[in-house]
C-alpha positions in Angstrom: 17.0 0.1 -5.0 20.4 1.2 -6.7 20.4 -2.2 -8.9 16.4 -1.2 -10.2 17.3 2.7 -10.5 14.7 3.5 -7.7 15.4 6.9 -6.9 16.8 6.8 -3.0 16.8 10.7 -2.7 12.9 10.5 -2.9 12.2 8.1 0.2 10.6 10.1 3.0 9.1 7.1 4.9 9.0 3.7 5.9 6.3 1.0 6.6 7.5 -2.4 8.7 4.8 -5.0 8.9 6.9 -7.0 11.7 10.3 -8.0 12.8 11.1 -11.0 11.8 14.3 -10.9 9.9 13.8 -11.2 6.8 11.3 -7.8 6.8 13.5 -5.6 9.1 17.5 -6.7 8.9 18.0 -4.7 5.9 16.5 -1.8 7.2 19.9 -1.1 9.0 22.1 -1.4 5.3 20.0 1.1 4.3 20.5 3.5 7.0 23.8 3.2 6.8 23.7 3.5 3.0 21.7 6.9 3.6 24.3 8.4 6.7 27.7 7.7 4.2 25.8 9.5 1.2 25.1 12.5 3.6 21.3 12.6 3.4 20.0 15.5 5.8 16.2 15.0 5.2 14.3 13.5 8.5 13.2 10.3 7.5 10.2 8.7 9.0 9.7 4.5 9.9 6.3 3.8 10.9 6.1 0.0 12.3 4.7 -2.1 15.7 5.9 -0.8 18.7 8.7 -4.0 19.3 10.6 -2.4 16.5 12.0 1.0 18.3 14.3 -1.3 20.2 15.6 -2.2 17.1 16.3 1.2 16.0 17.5 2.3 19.4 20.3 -0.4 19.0 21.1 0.5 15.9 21.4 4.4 16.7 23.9 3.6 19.7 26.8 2.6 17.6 25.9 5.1 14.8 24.7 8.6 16.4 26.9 9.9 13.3 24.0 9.5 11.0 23.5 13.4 9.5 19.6 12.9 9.5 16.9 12.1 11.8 15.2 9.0 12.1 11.9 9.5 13.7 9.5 6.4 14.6 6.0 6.4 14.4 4.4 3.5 16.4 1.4 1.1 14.7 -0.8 0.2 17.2 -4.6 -0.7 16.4 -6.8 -3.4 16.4 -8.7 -2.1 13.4 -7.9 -0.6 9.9 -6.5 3.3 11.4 -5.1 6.1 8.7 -1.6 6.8 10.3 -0.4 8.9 7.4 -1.7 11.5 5.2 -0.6 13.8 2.2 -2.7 16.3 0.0 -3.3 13.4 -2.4 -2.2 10.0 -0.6 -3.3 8.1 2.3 -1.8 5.2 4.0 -4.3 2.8 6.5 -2.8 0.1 9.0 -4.3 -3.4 9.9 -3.4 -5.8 11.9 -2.5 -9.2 11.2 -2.3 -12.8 12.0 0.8 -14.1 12.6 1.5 -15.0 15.8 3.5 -11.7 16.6 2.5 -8.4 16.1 2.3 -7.6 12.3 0.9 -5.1 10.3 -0.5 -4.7 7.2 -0.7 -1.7 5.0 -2.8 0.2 2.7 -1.7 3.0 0.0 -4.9 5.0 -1.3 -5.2 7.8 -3.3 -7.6 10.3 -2.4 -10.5 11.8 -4.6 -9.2 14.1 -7.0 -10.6 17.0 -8.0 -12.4 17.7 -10.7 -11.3 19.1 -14.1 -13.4 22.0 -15.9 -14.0 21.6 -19.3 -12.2 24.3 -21.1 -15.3 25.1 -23.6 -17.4 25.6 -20.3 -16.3 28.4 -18.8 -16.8 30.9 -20.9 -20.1 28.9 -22.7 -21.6 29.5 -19.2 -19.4 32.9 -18.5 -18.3 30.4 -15.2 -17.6 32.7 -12.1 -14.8 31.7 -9.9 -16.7 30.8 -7.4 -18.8 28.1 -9.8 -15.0 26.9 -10.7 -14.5 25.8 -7.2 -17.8 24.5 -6.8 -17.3 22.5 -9.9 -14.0 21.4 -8.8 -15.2 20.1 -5.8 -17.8 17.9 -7.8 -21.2 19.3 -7.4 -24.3 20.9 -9.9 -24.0 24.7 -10.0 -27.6 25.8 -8.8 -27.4 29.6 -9.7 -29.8 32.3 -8.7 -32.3 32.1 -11.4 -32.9 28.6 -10.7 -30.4 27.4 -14.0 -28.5 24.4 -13.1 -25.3 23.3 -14.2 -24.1 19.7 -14.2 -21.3 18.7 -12.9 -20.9 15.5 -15.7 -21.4 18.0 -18.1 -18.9 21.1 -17.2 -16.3 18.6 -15.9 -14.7 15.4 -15.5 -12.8 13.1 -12.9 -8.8 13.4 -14.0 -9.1 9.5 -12.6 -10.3 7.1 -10.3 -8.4 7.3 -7.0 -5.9 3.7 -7.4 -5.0 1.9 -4.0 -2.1 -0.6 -3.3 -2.5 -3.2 0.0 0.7 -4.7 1.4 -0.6 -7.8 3.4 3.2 -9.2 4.3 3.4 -12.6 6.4 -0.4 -14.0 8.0 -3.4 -16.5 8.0 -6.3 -15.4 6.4 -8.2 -14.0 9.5 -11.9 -12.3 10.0 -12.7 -9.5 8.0 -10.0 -9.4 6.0 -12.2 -9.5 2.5 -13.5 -6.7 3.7 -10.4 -4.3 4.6 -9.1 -5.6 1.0 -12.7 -4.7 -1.1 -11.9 -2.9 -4.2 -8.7 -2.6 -4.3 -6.7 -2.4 -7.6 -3.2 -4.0 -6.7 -3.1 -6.5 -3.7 0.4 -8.0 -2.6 -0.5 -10.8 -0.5 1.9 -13.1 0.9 1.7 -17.0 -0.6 3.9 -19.0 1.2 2.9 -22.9 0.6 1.6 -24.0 -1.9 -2.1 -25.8 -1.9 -1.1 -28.8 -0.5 0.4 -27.7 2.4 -2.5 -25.6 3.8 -1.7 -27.6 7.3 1.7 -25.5 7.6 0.1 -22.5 7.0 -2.3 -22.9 9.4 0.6 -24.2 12.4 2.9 -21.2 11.2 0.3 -18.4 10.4 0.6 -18.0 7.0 -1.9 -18.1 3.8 -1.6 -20.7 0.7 -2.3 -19.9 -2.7 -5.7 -20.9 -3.3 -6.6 -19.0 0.3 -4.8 -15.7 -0.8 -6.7 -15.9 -3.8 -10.2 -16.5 -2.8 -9.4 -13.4 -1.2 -8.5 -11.4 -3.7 -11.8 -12.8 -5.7 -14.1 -12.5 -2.8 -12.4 -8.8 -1.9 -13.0 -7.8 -5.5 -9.5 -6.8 -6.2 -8.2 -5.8 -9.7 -4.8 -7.6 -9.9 -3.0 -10.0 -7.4 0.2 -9.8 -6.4 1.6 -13.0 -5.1 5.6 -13.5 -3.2 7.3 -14.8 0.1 7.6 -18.8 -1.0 8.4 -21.2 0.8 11.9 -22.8 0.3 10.0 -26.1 -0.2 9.7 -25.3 -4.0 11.3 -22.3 -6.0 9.3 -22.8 -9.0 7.5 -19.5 -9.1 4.9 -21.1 -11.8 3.5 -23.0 -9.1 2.2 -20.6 -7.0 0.6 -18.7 -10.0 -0.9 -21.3 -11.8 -2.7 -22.5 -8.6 -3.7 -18.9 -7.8 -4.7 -18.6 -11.2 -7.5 -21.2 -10.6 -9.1 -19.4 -8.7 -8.4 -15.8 -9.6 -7.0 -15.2 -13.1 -5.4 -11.9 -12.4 -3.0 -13.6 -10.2 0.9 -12.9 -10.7 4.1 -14.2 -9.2 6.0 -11.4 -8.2 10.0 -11.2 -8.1 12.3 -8.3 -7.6 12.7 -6.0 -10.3 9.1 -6.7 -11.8 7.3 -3.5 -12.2 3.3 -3.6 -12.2 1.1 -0.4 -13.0 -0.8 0.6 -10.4 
């Protein structure tokens, strides 16, 4: 985070898919990190319930940590909302990878509408016909005159999503958890040709992680987690680009629009 300029101060919370090393060790640097630069601010870990022994651990041999660390458990069999803002929306779903794993999805929610400037005093708008507008319907007035919405307003933007789907097989239903989504990070860790290994040690090959994203109707893939069989990051985006052409080969430091 301090070698991309990510701005640590603004981290409130924290989504673990699982605890396998390599997705929760560092999670303990960072604490630290946070404690020694005197951070005050709760922050929050959401993650499946093995992962509070983790913490717990951790917390015995540093109860000097200024801030509070509170845990939210995951635990659903289906796609659940287990955080919420005014304008953002995060939904867990489980996962197949032979321990309990989680998968996550950022959503924006519907904005609301802008008025058209011109409008309100074209129409003399009330307040009242504001809000209505704003929350995206006609005005119907008294006198039987209607309003539309499309043309006293407009949508600031379409509500964007994000889907973190970390280590797992491709498992039922997951096309449609994924549908429409405009940025998908799915994991890739073998190549095409390996598709057997996948399958032995839950996890999804190119060409499967991007039928997905083509089947899910997805606006941009996001592809990582390779296997230390081949380092050439090409690979893994020219075959996923076979099949969906909005396929990239993530690395750290990249930065996508969402």
């Amino acid at each position: 985070m301090v070698k991309f300029h990510v701005p640590m101060g603004k981290l409130e919370s924290i989504f673990i898919s699982h605890v396998h090393g390599d997705h929760v060790y560092g999670l303990f640097g960072l604490l630290s990190t946070y404690g020694m630069g005197g951070r005050m601010t709760p922050l929050h870990i959401y993650g499946p319930g093995n992962l509070r022994p983790f913490i717990n651990f951790f917390l015995s041999y540093n109860d000097w940590l200024p801030f509070e660390i509170v845990f939210h458990q995951v635990n659903t069999r289906f796609p659940e909302k287990i955080f919420e803002t005014k304008s953002l929306e995060v939904t867990a779903f489980p996962l197949l990878h032979g321990i309990e794993t989680y998968g996550y999805i950022f959503r924006e929610k519907e904005p609301l509408w802008n008025i058209r400037k011109e409008c309100i005093a074209q129409y003399g708008l009330t307040l009242t016909e504001i809000g209505t507008l704003k929350r995206g319907e006609d005005i119907v007035r008294d006198d039987g005159t209607v309003i539309p919405l499309a043309e006293a307003a407009y949508k600031p933007y379409s509500p964007r999503s994000y889907a973190y789907v970390s280590d797992t097989a491709v498992f039922p239903g997951e096309i449609e958890v994924l549908k429409d989504i405009t940025v998908l990070y799915h994991e890739t860790t073998f190549l095409a040709e390996h598709e057997d290994k996948a399958k032995a040690r839950f996890h999804t090959t190119t060409l499967q992680a991007a039928a997905v994203a083509r089947d899910a109707g997805v606006s941009k893939l996001l592809i990582g987690h390779y296997s230390s069989r081949n380092t050439d990051q090409r690979l893994y985006e020219a075959e996923c680009r076979e099949v969906f052409p909005e396929s990239y080969a993530a690395s750290d430091g990249d930065v996508y629009e969402i």
